[in-house]
N, C-alpha and C positions, 0 to 999 in steps of 0.2 A: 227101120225108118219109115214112118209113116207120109208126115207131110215135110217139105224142106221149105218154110217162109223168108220170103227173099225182098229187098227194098229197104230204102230207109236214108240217112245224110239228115234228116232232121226229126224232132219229136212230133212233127204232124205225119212223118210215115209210119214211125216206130211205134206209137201209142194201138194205131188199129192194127198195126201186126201183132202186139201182146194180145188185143181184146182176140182175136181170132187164135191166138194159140192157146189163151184161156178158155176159149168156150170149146176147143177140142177136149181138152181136160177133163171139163165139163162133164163131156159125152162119153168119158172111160178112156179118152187116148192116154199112158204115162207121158210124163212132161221129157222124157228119154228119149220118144220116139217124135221127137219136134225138133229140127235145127231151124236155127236161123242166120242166114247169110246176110252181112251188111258191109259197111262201109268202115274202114279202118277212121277216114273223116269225121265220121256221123255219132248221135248220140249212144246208139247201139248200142257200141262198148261197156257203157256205164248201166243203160238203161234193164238191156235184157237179161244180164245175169241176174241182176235183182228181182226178176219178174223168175226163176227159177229156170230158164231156158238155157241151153247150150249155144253157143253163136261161136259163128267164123266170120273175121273181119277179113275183106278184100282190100288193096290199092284202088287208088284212081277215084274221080273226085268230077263235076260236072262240067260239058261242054258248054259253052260260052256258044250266044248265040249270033256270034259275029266272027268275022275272022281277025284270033289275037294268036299273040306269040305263045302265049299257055296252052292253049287248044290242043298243042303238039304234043305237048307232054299229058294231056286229058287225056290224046285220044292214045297214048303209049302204053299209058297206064291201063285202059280200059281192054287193053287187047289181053293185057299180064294179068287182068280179071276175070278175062271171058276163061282165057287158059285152064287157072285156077279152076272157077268157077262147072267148068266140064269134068275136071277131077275129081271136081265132090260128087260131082253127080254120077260116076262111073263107081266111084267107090260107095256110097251110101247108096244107091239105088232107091230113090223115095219114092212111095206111092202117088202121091199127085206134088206140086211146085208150085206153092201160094208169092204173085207178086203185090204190094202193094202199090209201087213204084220209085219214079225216083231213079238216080242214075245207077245205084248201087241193087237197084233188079235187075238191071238189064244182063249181067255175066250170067248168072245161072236162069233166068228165063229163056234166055239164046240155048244156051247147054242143054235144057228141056228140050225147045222144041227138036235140036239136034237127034236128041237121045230117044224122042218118040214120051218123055212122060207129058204126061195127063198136066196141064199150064190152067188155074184160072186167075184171072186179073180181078184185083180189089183196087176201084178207083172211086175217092171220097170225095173228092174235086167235082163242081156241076162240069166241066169240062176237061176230060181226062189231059194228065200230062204226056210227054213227047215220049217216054219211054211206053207207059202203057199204051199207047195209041200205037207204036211200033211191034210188040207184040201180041196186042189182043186177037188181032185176023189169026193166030194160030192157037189161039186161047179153045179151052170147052167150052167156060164159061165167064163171062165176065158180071161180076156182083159189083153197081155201083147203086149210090148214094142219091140223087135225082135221076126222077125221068128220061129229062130231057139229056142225059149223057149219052152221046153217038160212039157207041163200042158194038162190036160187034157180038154175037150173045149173049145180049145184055139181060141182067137178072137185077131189080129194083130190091133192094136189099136196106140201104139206109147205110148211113157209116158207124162200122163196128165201134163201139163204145167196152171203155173195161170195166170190171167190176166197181173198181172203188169208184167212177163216175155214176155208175148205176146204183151206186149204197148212200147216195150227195143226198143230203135229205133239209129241205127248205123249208120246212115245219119250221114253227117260234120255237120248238125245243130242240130240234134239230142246227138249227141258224145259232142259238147260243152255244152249244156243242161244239159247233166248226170253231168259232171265236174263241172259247177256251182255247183251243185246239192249236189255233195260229198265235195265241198269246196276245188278243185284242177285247178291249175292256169293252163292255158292255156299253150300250146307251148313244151311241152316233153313228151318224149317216154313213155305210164303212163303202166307198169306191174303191174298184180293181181297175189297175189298169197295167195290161200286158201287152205285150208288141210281139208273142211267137218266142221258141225258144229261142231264136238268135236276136231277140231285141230287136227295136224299132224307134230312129234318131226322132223322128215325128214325133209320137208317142210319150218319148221321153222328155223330149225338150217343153213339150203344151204342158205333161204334170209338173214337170218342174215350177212352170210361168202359174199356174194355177195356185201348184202349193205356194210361193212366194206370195202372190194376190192373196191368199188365203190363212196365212200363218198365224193369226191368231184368233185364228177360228176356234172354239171347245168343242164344237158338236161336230165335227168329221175328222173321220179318220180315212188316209190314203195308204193303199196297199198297192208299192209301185214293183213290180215284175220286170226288171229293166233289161234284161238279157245277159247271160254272163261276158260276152264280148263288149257291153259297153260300162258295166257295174262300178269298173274303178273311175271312169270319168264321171257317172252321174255320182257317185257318192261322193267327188270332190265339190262340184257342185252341189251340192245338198249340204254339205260340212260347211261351205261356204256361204250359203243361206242362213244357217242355224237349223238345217229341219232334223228333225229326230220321232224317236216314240216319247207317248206323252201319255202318261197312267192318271193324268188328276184331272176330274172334271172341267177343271177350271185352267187347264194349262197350253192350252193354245192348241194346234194343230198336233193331230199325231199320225204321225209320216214315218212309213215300214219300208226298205228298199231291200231287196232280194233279187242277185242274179237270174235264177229259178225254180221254181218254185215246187216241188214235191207235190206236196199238199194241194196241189189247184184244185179239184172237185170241192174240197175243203173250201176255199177262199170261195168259188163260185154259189156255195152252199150258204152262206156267210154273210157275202155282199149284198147292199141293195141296188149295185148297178155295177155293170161291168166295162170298160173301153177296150177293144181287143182288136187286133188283123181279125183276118177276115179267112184266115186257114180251116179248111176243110173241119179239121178236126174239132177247132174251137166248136164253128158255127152249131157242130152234132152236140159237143158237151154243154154248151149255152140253153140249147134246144130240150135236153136229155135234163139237167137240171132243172129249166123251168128260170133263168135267170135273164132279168133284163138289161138293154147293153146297146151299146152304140158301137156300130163296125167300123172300122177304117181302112177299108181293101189299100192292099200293099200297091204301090204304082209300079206299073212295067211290066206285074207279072204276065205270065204266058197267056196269052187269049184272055188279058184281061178278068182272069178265071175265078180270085177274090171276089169279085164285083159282084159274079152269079153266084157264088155261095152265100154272101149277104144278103141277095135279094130272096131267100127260101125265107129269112126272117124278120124283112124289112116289109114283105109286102102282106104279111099274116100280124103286121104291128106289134112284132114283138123286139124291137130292134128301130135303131135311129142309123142311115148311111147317110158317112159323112167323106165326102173325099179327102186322101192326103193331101191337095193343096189346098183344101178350107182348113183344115183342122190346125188350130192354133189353141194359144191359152184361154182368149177371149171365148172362141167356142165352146171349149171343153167347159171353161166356168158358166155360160150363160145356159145349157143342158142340163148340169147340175143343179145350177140354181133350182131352175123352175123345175127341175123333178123334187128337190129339197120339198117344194110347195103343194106337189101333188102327188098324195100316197097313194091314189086310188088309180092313178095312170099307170104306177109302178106295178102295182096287182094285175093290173090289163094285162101288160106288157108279161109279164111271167108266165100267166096262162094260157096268152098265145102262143110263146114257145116252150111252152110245156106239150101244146096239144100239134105241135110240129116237128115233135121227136121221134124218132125209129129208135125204142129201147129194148127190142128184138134183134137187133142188128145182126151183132156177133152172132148170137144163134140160127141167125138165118145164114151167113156166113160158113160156118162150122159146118152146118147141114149141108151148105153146095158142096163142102170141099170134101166131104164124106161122100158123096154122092159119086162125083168124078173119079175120086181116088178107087171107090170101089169096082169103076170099068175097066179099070188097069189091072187091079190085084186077080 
């Protein structure tokens, strides 16, 4: 066992644990010598067998940042984790202990530093979350994504991106590729709009108000990302409207709803504008792609931490922040509009965050953890 990569509960942790265990690959590691520990909760399950990896799912699920009657059983669980989580580590004996974060790093990050293995922290967030911040002071190395992230051996790294993010190709020949691809007809304004893989009520209620405003429209197409925890509600709604796909020039609005979406580099490759939270990850693939977008940081999150990831691409203009309590239908439509009217701001907009991408990531990434790993070996 080489590296053991640990973190995860959603696709904004899980995605840069694949990219870092594909660029081990990359560099000759077999996909044998990679486990990865997550969250019995989280996407994990589904996501990393498909990506060719071996994964172990733990219990236990996040602490609440106040005191509730869940908490107890949070924190029950996470003890039945850390447990767990020290056994892998005594039996597999890894080289180094990649976390990304997230609560489901935290059992075998602890178990590391217990066991004496080699710990680096990958934090994509401008402002690391509560578990990596808990273990970085015993980390070698900590690889994040901004500057300005206060972790302790901090290595500027950028946030790991996967392959098929890095193969997104926004060329006019490329752009029609994706749209075969996703099953969308050539020829109209194609908006994305995704709320993170757990969906986003904001989000989805402003496309909905939008596409209604907008239903017989011919020239846009909406590709709405609705989260698979909210999917059966908005497509009742949407049934309810009449919105649908619409293959004839002339047939009004064509309106695609999907839980989640596979394909995203795909859709990002695709689109001429995108609406999205404001997740670590997105902001790198927006960025890495070269696609323009309007952020909607999540309310509440930790340290307001959405906010500063948007702001890597709001303040280089490649990007529109709009807060969750502005953001309604009226907004959503009146951005689109006047981007409708201005192709050449659209072009702007792509090649400032084209030129505010870290598409070395991973492989910067891979290289730390090869580095650490080989102090221990």
């Amino acid at each position: 066992m080489f590296a053991l990569v640990t973190g995860g509960g959603t696709a904004g942790h899980v995605q840069p644990a694949l990219a870092v265990g594909e660029a081990l690959v990359a560099r000759g590691h077999d996909p044998s010598t990679i486990l990865y520990v997550g969250s019995r909760r989280g996407m994990e399950g589904r996501l990393v067998p498909e990506a060719g990896f071996e994964v172990i799912l733990l219990p236990g699920r996040g602490i609440q940042r106040r005191l509730t009657r869940e908490n107890l059983g949070a924190v029950g669980g996470l003890l039945v984790a850390c447990a767990l989580g020290l056994k892998i580590i005594v039996r597999r004996r890894p080289q180094v202990v990649v976390t990304v974060g997230g609560y489901a790093g935290v059992p075998c990050s602890l178990a590391a530093i217990v066991m004496r293995v080699p710990l680096v922290v990958v934090s994509c967030d401008a402002i690391a979350g509560a578990s990596n911040r808990l273990v970085a002071r015993f980390a070698r190395k900590s690889a994040v994504a901004f500057p300005g992230t206060s972790l302790p051996h901090r290595v500027v790294t950028g946030a790991p991106l996967r392959k098929a993010v890095l193969g997104a190709d926004r060329s006019e020949k490329g752009r029609e590729t994706a749209r075969t691809a996703l099953g969308l007809a050539p020829g109209r304004f194609l908006l994305a709009v995704e709320g993170g893989s757990l969906g986003a009520r904001r989000l989805n209620d402003a496309t909905l108000g939008l596409a209604k405003s907008w239903r017989s429209r011919s020239d846009l197409s909406i590709y709405h990302v609705a989260g698979d925890r909210n999917l059966a509600a908005v497509r009742s709604e949407a049934d309810d409207l009449g919105l649908g796909p619409q293959t004839s020039p002339d047939g009004g609005l064509d309106y695609r709803l999907v839980g989640y979406e596979r394909q995203m580099p795909a859709l990002l490759a695709a689109c001429d504008f995108a609406v999205c939270r404001a997740g670590a990850s997105t902001v790198a693939e927006l960025a890495a792609i070269g696609t323009p977008s309007a952020l909607v940081p999540l309310p509440g999150a930790p340290n307001d931490h959405q906010t500063r990831n948007a702001e890597a691409l709001t303040w280089v203009g490649a990007s529109i922040l709009i807060s969750d309590d502005e953001f309604s239908p009226e907004r959503l439509e009146e951005i689109v509009a006047l981007l409708l009217e201005d192709p050449e701001r659209l072009e702007s907009m792509s090649s400032a965050a084209s030129a505010a991408g870290h598409r070395d990531a991973a492989e910067r990434v891979a290289a730390l953890v090869e580095s650490v790993g080989k102090e221990w070996s």
